[in-house]
C-alpha positions as CSV (number, residue, x, y, z in Angstrom):
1,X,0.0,0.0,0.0
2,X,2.5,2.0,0.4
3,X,3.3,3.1,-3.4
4,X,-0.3,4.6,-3.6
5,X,-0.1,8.3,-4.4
6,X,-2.0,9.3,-1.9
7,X,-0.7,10.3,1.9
8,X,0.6,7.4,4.0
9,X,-2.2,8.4,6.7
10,X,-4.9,7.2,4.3
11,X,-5.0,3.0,5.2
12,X,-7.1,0.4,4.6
13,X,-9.8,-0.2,7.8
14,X,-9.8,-3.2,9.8
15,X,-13.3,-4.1,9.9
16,X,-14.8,-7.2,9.4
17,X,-18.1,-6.9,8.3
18,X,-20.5,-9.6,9.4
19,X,-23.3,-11.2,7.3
20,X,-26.8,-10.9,9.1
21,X,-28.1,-13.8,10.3
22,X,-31.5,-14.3,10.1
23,X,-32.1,-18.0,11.0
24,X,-33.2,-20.5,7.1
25,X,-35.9,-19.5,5.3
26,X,-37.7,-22.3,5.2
27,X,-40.0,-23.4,2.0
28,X,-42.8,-25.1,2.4
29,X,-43.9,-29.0,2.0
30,X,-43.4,-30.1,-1.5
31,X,-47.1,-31.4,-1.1
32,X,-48.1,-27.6,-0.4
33,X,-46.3,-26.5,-3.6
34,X,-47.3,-29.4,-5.5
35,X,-51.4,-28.6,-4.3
36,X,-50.6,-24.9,-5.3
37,X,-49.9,-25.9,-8.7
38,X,-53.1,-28.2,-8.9
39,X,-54.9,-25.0,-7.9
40,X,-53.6,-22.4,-10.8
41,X,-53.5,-25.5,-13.1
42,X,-57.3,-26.6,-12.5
43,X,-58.2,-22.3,-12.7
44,X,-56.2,-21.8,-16.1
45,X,-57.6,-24.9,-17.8
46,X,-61.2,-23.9,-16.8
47,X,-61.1,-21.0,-18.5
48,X,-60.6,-19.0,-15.3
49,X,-58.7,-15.6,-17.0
50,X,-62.0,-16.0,-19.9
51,X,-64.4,-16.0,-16.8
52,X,-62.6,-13.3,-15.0
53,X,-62.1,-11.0,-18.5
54,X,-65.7,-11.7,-19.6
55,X,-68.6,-11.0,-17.3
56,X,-69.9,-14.7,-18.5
57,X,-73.0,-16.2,-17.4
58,X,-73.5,-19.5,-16.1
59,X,-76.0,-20.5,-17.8
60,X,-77.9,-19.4,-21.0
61,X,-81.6,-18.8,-21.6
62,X,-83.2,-19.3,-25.2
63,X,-86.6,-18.9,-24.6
64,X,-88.2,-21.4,-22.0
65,X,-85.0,-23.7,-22.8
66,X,-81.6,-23.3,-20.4
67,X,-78.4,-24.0,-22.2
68,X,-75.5,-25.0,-19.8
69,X,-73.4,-24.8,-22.9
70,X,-72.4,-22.1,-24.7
71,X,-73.4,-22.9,-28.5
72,X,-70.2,-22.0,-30.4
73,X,-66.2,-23.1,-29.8
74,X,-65.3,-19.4,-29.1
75,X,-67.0,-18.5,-26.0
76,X,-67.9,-20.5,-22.6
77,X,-70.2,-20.3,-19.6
78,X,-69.3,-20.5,-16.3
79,X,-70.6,-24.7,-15.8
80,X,-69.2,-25.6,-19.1
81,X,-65.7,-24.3,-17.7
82,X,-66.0,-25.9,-14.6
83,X,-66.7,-29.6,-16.2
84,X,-64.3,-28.5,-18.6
85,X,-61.2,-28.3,-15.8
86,X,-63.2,-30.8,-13.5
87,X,-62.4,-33.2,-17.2
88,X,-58.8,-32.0,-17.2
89,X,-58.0,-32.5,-14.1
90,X,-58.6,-35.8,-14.3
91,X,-56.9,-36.7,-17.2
92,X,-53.8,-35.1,-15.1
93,X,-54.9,-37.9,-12.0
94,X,-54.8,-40.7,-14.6
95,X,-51.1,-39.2,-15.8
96,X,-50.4,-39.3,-12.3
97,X,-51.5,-42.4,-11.7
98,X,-49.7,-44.3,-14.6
99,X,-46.7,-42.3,-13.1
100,X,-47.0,-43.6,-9.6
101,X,-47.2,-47.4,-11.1
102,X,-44.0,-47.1,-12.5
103,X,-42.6,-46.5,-9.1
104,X,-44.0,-49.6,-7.7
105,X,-42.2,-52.2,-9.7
106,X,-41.8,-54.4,-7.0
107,X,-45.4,-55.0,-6.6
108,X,-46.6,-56.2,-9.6
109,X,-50.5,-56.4,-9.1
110,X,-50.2,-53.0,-7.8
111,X,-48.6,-51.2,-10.3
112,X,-50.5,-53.5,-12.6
113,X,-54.0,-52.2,-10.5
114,X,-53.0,-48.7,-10.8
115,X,-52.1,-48.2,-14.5
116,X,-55.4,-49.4,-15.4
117,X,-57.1,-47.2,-13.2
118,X,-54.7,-44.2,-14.8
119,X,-55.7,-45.6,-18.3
120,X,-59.2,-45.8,-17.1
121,X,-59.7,-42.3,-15.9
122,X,-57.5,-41.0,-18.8
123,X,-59.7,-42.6,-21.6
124,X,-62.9,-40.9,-19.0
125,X,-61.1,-37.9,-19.6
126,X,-60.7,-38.1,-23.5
127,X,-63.9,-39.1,-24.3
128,X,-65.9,-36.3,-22.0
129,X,-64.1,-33.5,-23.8
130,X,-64.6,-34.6,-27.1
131,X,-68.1,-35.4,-26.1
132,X,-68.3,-32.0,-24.7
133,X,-66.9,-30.8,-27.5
134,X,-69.3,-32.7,-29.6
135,X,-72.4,-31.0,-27.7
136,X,-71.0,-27.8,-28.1
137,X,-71.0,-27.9,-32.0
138,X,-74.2,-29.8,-31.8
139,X,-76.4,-26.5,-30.7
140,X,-75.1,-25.2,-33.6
141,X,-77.3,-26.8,-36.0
């Protein structure tokens, strides 16, 4: 330090700064995250933003007839998104499902017991959106 240009009275402190220490943050369960992200996945999938942006109904009324679905692919009332995500969600539980049977290898007629039931609530889940889907273009015509 000493070939600095400025005045030898000018030094370098001593201090040792210290670091705070405010105990671990601590996250939460991984099953607390994981049923967070069921939450926002089940809203975004039912059309919650749509629901939210659009004053929609829940149902519609044509006359003496009530509609619970929305005739037309563009637009969506307020039951048909909620069967919608309740249909999406479990497709997801079948996933899941299949998933967890993979993990129990060692116990055959369990895993075998639980990717049908996966397969089972998947195909569920198939055939009710396209069904819904089918409806929906139905009160078209």
């Amino acid at each position: 330090m000493s070939d600095l240009w400025w005045p030898k009275f000018v030094r370098k402190p001593r201090l040792k700064l210290r670091r705070p220490r405010f105990g671990e943050i601590r996250l939460p369960s991984k099953w607390i995250l994981f049923a967070i992200v069921l939450v926002v996945y089940y809203f975004v999938v039912s059309g919650g933003m749509f629901v939210l942006s659009y004053e929609t109904p829940p149902f519609i009324e044509i006359g003496d007839r009530i509609l619970p679905l929305y005739p037309g692919l563009n637009r969506q009332v307020l039951i048909e998104g909620i069967v919608g995500g309740a249909l999406f969600f479990l497709g997801f539980v079948g996933f899941y499902l299949m998933y967890q049977s993979t993990r129990n290898i060692y116990r055959p007629r369990y895993a075998q017991m639980m990717l049908a039931v996966g397969l089972v609530t998947i195909l569920i889940s198939f055939f009710g959106c396209q069904w819904l889907i089918w409806m929906k273009l139905n009160l078209l015509g």
